[in-house]
C-alpha positions as CSV (number, residue, x, y, z in Angstrom):
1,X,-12.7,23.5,14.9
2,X,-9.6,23.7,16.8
3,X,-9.7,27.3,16.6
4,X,-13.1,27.7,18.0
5,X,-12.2,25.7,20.7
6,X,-9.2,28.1,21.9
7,X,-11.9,30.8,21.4
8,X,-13.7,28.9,24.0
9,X,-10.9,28.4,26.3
10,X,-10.4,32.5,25.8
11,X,-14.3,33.0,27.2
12,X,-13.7,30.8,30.0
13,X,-10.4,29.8,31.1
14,X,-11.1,29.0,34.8
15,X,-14.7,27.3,34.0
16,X,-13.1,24.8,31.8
17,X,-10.3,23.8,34.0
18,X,-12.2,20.9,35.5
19,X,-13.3,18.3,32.5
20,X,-15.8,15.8,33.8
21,X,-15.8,12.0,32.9
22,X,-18.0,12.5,29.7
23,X,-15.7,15.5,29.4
24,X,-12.7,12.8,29.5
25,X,-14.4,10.2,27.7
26,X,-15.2,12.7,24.5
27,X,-11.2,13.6,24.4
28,X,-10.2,10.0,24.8
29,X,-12.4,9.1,21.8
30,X,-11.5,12.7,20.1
31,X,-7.6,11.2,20.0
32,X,-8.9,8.0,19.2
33,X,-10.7,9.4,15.8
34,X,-7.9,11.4,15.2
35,X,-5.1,8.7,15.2
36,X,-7.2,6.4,13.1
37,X,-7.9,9.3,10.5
38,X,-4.0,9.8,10.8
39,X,-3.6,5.9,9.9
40,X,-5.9,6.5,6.8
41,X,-3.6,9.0,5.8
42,X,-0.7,6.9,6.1
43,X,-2.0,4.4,3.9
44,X,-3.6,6.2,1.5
45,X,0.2,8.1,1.1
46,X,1.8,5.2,1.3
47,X,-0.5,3.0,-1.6
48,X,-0.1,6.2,-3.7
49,X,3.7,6.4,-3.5
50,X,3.9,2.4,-4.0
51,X,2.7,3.4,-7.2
52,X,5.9,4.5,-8.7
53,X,7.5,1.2,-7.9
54,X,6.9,-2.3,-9.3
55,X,3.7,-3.3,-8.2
56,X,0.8,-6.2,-9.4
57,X,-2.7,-6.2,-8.5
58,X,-5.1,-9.1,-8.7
59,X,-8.3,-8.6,-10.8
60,X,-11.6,-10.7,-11.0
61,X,-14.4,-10.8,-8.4
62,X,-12.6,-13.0,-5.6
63,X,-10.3,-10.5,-5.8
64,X,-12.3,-7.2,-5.2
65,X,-14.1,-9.1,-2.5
66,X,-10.6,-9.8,-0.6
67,X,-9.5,-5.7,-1.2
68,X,-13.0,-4.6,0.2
69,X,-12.5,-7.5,3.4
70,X,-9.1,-5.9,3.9
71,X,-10.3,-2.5,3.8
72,X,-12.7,-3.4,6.5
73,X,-10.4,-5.7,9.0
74,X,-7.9,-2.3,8.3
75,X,-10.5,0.2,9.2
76,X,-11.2,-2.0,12.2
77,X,-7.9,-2.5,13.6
78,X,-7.2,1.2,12.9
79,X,-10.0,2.5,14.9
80,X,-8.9,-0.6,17.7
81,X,-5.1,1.2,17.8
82,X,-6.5,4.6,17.6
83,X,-8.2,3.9,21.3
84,X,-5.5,2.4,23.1
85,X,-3.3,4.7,21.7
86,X,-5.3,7.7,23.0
87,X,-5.4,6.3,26.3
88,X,-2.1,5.1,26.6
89,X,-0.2,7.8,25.2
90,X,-2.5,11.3,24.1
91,X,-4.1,11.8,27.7
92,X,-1.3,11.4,29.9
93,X,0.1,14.0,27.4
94,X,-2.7,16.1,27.7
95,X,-2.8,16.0,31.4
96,X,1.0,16.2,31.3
97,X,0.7,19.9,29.3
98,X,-1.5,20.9,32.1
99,X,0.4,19.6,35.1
100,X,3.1,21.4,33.5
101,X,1.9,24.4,32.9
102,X,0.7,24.6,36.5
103,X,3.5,24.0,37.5
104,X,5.0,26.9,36.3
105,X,2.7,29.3,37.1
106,X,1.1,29.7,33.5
107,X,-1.6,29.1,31.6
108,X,-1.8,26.4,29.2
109,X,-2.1,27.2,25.6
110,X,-2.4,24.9,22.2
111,X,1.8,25.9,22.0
112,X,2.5,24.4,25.7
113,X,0.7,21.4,24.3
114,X,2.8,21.5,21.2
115,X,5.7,22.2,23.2
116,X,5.1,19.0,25.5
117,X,4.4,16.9,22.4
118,X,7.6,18.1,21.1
119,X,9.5,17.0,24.0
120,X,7.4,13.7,24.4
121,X,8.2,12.6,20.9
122,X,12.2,13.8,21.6
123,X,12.3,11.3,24.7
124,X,10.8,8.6,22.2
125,X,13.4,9.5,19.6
126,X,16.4,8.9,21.9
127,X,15.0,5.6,23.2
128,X,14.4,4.3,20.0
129,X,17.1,5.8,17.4
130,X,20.3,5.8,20.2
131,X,20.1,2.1,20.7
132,X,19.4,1.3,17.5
133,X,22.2,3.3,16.6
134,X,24.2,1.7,18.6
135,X,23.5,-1.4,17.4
136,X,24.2,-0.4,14.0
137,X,21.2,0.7,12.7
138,X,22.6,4.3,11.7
139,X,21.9,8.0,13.5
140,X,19.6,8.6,10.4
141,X,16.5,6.8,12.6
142,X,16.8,9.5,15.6
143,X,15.4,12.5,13.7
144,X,13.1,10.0,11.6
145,X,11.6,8.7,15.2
146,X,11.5,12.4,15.8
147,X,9.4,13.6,13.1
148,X,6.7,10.4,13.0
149,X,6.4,10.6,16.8
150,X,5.8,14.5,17.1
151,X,3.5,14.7,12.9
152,X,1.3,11.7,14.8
153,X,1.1,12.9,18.4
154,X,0.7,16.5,18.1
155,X,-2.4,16.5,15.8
156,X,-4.2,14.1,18.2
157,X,-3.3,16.1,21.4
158,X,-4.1,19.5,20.5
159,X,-7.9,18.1,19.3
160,X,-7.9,15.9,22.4
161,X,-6.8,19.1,24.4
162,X,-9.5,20.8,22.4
163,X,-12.1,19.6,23.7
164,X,-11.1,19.9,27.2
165,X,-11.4,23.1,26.8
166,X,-15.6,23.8,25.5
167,X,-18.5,23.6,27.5
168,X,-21.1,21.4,27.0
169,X,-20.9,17.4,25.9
170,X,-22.7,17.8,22.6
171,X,-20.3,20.0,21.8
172,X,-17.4,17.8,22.9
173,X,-18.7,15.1,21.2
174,X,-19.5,17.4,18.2
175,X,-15.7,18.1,17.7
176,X,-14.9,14.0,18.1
177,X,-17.4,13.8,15.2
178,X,-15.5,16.9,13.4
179,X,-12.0,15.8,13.9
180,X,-13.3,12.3,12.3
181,X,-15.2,13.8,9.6
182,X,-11.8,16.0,8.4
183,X,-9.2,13.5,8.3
184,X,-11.4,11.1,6.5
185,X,-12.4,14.3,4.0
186,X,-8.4,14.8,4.0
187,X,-7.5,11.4,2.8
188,X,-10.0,11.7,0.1
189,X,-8.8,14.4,-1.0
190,X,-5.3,13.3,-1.4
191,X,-6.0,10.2,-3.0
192,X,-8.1,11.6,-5.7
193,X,-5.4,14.2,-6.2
194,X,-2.8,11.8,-6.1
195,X,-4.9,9.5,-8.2
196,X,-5.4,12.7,-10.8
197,X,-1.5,13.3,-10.6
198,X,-0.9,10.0,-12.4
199,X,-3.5,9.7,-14.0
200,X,-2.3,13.2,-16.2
201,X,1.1,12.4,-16.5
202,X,2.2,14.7,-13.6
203,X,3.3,12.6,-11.3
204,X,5.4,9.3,-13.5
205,X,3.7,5.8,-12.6
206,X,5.5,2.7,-12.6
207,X,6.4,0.8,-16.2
208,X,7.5,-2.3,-16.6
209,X,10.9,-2.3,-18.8
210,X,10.8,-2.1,-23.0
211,X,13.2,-4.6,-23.3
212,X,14.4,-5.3,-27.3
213,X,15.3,-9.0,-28.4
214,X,18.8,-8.0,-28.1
215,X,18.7,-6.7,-24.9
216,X,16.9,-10.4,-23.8
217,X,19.6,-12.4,-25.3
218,X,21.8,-13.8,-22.8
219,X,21.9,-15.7,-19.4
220,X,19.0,-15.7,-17.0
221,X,18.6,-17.3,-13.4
222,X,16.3,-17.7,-11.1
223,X,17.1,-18.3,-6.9
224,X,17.5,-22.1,-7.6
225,X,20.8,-21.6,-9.1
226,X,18.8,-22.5,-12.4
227,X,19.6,-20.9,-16.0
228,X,17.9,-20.0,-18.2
229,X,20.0,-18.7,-21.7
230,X,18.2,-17.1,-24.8
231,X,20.5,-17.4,-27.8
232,X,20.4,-14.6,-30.5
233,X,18.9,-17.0,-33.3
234,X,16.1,-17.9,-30.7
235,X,16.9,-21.1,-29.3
236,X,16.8,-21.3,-25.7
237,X,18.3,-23.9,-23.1
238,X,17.1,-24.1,-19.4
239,X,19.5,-25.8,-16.9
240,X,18.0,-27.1,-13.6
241,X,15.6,-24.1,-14.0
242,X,13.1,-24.0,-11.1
243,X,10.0,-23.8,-11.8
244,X,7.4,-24.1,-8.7
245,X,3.5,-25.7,-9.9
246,X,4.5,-27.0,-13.1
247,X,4.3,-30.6,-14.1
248,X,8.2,-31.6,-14.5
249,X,10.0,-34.2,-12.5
250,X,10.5,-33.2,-8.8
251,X,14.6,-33.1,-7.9
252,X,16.3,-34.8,-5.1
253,X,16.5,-31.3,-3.0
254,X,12.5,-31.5,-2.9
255,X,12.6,-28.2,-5.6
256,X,11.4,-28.9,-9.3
257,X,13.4,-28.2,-12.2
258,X,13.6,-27.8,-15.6
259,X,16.2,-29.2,-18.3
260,X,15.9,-29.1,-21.6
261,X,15.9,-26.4,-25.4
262,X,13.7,-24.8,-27.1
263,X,12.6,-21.8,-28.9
264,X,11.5,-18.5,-28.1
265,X,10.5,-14.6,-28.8
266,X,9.4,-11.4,-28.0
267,X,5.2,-11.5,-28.3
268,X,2.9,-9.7,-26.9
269,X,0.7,-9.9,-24.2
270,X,-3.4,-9.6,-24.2
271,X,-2.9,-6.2,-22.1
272,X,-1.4,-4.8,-25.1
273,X,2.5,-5.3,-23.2
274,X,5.6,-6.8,-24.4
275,X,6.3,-10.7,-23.6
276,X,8.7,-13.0,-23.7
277,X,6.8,-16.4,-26.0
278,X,8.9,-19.9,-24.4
279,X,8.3,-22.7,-26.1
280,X,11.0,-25.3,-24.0
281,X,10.6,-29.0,-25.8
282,X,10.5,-31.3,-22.8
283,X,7.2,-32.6,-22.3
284,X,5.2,-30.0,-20.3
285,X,8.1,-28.0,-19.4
286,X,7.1,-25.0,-20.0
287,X,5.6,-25.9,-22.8
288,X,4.3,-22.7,-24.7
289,X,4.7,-20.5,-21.6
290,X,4.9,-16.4,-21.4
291,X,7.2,-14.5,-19.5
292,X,6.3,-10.8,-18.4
293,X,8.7,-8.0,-17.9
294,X,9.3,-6.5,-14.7
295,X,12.2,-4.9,-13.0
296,X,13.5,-1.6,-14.1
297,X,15.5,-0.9,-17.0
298,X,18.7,-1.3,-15.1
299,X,17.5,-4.6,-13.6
300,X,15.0,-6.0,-15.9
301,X,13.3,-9.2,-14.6
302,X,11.3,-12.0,-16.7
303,X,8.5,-13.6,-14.4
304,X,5.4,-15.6,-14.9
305,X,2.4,-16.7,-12.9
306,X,2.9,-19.7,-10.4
307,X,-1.2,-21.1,-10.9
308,X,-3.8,-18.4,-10.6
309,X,-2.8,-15.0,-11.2
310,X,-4.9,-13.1,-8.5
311,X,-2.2,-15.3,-5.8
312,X,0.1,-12.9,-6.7
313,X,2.9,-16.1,-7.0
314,X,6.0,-15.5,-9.4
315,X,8.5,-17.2,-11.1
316,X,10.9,-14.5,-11.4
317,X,14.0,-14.5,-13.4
318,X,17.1,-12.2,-13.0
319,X,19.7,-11.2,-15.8
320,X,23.1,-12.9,-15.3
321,X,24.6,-15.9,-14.5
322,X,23.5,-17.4,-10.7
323,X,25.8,-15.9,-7.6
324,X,28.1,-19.0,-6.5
């Protein structure tokens, strides 16, 4: 699409020169579909490589309804972005690649653009990654700044500048639609492929830690300062354990805790996964409750479900005694 539109500009350099408001408004809403196709992108990249770390979904019909309202308000406030962005930032560079050019006596091309957006997303890089560098932030943010400013500008601006450069509004607007139409096809793409990629083993999705009874003997704590130790012969003591929507007596620091022994062991869990069975004997402390296994293998966690699972609220436990 881009290309035909060069081939255009080839035809008739001088008769494009001058863009009229439609002319305008179909390049305004050209960047504007292309920086929200661009977001899409993003997030489909970014959910796919979330993947490999630890990560819980909630399941059940409430919860599908709030993913496909999310999806919607996203989609929404993408497309709201993508507009003011294009106004704010893709036209001036547009018009700045032409001012430019005339200014020097040449003719603008799609590499002056590229050019301009290079140096447009350089003067965003120092005024972003110098202070912050400054401010101890680390140099490692300049070139960072660098290569987000000039991957998301320069794909907008050359099919903005595209269609500055055809004749005829249908077809302006043709190329908005195009440019809309690819980067949604684009993130489709990916995420199947990416989706495929884990799905065969070729790309390795996140497990949760196969952790042996020996290796969950010992001391864990949670970020009360509570304990909570698992003896080798399966007795287990908690010590002012915290433990957030339970029925136990509420402490004088406004947190509830948990004192008391017990029994427990490794069970397993309806999804087929390893669990930790608790069994602590104080009235409804944690009476008969199951611990899951997160982390990684180097820093195993125990965690289990503060009140209804699709809130996504953990009681998470970390190996070791509490930090003083």
């Amino acid at each position: 699409m881009v290309q035909s539109a060069v081939e255009g500009e080839r035809e008739a350099p001088r008769r494009s020169e001058r863009v009229g408001g439609a002319g305008w408004t179909a390049a305004w809403l050209t960047g504007a579909v292309a920086l929200a196709a661009e977001g899409v992108l993003a997030l489909v990249l970014y959910f796919l490589a979330g993947l490999r770390d630890e990560y819980y979904f909630a399941a059940g019909v409430p919860a599908y309804v709030g993913y496909l309202f999310f999806s919607v308000v996203a989609m929404v406030l993408l497309g709201l972005a993508g507009l003011i962005c294009s106004a704010a930032v893709v036209l001036p560079v547009v018009q700045l690649s032409r001012w430019s050019a005339r200014r020097k006596g040449r003719t603008e091309t799609a590499r002056w653009c590229l050019a301009v957006c290079g140096a447009v997303a350089a003067a965003a890089a120092l005024c972003i990654g110098v202070p912050t560098a400054l401010l101890g932030g680390g140099w490692t943010v300049l070139p960072l700044v660098l290569l987000v400013a000039f991957l998301g500008l320069a794909p907008a601006a050359l099919s903005s500048r595209g269609v500055t450069v055809l004749r005829g509004t249908g077809a302006r607007f043709g190329l908005a639609a195009a440019v809309l139409g690819c980067g949604l096809a684009l993130s489709a793409v990916v995420f199947v492929g990416g989706l495929a990629a884990y799905g065969t083993g070729l790309i390795q999705e996140y497990e949760p830690p196969r952790l042996t009874a020996t290796q969950l003997a010992g001391t864990w704590s949670d970020d009360q300062g509570g304990t909570l130790t698992l003896r080798a012969d399966g007795t287990a003591v908690a010590e002012e354990l915290g433990v957030r929507g339970g029925e136990t007596e509420t402490a004088g620091d406004g947190h509830e805790h948990c004192d008391g022994s017990g029994s427990w062991e490794k069970g397993a869990s309806p999804s087929g996964t390893s669990q930790l069975d608790l069994d602590l004997d104080v009235g409804d402390c944690m009476a008969g409750s199951s611990w899951q296994f997160g982390g990684t293998e180097e820093e195993p966690t125990l965690f289990h479900w503060i009140g209804d699972p699709d809130s996504l609220k953990r009681h998470i436990l970390h190996r070791g005694a509490p930090a003083q």
